[in-house]
C-alpha positions as CSV (number, residue, x, y, z in Angstrom):
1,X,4.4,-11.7,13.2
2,X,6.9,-11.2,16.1
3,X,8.0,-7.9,17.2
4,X,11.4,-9.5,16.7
5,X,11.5,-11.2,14.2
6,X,15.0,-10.8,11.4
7,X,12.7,-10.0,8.3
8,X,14.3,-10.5,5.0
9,X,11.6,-10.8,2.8
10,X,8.5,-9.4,4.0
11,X,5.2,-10.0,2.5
12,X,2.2,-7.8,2.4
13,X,0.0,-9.9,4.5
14,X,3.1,-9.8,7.2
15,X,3.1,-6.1,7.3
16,X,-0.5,-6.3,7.7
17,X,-0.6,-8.3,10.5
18,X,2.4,-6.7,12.1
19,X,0.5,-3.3,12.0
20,X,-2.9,-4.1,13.4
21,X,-0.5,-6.3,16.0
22,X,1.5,-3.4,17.2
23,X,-1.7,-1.3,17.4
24,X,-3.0,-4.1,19.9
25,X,0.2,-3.5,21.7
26,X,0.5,0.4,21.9
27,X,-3.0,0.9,22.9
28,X,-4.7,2.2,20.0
29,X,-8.3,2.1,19.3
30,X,-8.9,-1.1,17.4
31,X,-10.8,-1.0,13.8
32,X,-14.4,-2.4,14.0
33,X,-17.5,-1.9,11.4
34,X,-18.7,0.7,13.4
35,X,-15.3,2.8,12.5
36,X,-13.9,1.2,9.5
37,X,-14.4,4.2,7.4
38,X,-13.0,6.8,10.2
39,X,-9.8,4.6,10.6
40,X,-9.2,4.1,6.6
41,X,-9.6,7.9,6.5
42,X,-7.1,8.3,9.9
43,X,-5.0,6.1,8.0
44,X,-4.9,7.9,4.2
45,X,-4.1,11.4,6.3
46,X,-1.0,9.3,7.8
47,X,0.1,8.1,4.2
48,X,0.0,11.3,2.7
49,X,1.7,12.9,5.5
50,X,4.3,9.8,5.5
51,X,4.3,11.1,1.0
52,X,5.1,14.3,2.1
53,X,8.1,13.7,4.6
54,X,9.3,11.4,1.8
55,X,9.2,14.1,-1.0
56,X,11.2,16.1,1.6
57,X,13.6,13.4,1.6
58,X,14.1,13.3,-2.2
59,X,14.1,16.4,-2.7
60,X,17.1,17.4,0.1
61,X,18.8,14.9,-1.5
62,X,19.3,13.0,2.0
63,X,19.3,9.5,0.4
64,X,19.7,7.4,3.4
65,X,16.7,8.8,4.6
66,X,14.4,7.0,1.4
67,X,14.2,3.6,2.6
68,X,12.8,4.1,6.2
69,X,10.3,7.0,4.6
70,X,9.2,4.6,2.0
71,X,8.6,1.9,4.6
72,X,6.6,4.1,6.3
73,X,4.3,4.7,3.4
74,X,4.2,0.8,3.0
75,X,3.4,-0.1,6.2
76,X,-0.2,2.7,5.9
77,X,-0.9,2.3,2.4
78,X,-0.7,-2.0,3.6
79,X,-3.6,-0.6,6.9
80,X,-5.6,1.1,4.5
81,X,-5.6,-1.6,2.0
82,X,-6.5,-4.3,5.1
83,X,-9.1,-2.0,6.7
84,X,-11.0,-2.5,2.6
85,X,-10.0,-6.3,2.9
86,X,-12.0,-6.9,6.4
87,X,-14.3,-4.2,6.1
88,X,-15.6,-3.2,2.9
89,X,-14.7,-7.0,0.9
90,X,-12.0,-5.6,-1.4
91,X,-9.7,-7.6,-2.9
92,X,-6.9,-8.6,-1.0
93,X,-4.3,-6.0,-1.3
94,X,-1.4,-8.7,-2.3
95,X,-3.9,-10.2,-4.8
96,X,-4.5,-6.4,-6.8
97,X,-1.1,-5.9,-6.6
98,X,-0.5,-9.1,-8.7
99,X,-2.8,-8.5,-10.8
100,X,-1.5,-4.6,-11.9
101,X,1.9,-6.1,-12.4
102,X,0.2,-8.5,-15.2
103,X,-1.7,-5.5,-16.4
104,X,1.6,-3.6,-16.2
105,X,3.2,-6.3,-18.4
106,X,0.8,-6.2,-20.9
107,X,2.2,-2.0,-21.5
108,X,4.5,-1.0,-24.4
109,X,6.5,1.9,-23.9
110,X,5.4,4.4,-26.6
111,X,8.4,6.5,-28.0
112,X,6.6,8.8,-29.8
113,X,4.3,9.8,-26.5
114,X,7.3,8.9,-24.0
115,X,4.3,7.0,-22.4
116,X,3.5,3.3,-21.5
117,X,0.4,2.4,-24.2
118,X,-2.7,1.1,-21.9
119,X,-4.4,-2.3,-23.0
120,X,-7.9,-2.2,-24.4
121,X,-10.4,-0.5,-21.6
122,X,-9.2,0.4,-18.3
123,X,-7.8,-1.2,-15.5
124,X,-10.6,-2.6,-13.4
125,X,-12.1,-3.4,-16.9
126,X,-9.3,-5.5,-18.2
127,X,-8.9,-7.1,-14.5
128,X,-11.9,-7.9,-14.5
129,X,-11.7,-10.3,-17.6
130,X,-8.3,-11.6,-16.7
């Protein structure tokens, strides 16, 4: 994706590739097999730092902060989820997200329990068979 580019809608794979792009760019150490596991773990201590800055956020009530905070917990939790694509053959991280919004769909909001009820067998269970 170009650095430039007017984004409207963004997919997952775009963010992807605009990540491990500008980490080309800037100099930073590129992800190999060798260091797949150090970089998903580099990249999990970003996220949750990127969490806690937008907790902060929220919680000062400084609303036009949120969006660029959640972006940046998009754009790791997208690395992280593209370092288990390459490296470890996960499911692509667009693909899983699909297939929790059908598993999501599938949930009936319980008023009794104030809880979403949960299909038959967990997630990666019920995935699995759908």
């Amino acid at each position: 994706m170009k650095k430039n580019k007017r984004i409207e809608d963004i997919s997952i794979k775009e963010i992807q590739e605009w990540e491990k792009d500008f980490s080309k760019r800037k100099g930073l150490p590129p992800t190999d097999k060798s260091n797949a596991h150090q970089a998903m773990v580099v990249g999990f201590l970003k996220l949750s730092e990127e969490v806690g800055e937008l907790a902060e956020v929220i919680l000062r009530k400084q609303y036009e902060e949120i969006p660029a905070e959640v972006s940046d917990v998009l754009i790791f939790a997208c690395k992280i989820g593209k370092i288990a694509e390459d490296y470890f053959s996960q499911t692509p991280l667009s693909e899983e997200i699909r297939k929790k919004i059908d598993y999501a769909e599938k949930r009936e909001y319980d008023k009794s329990s104030k809880d979403l009820t949960k299909p038959k067998g967990d997630f990666k269970n019920w995935k699995d068979k759908n």
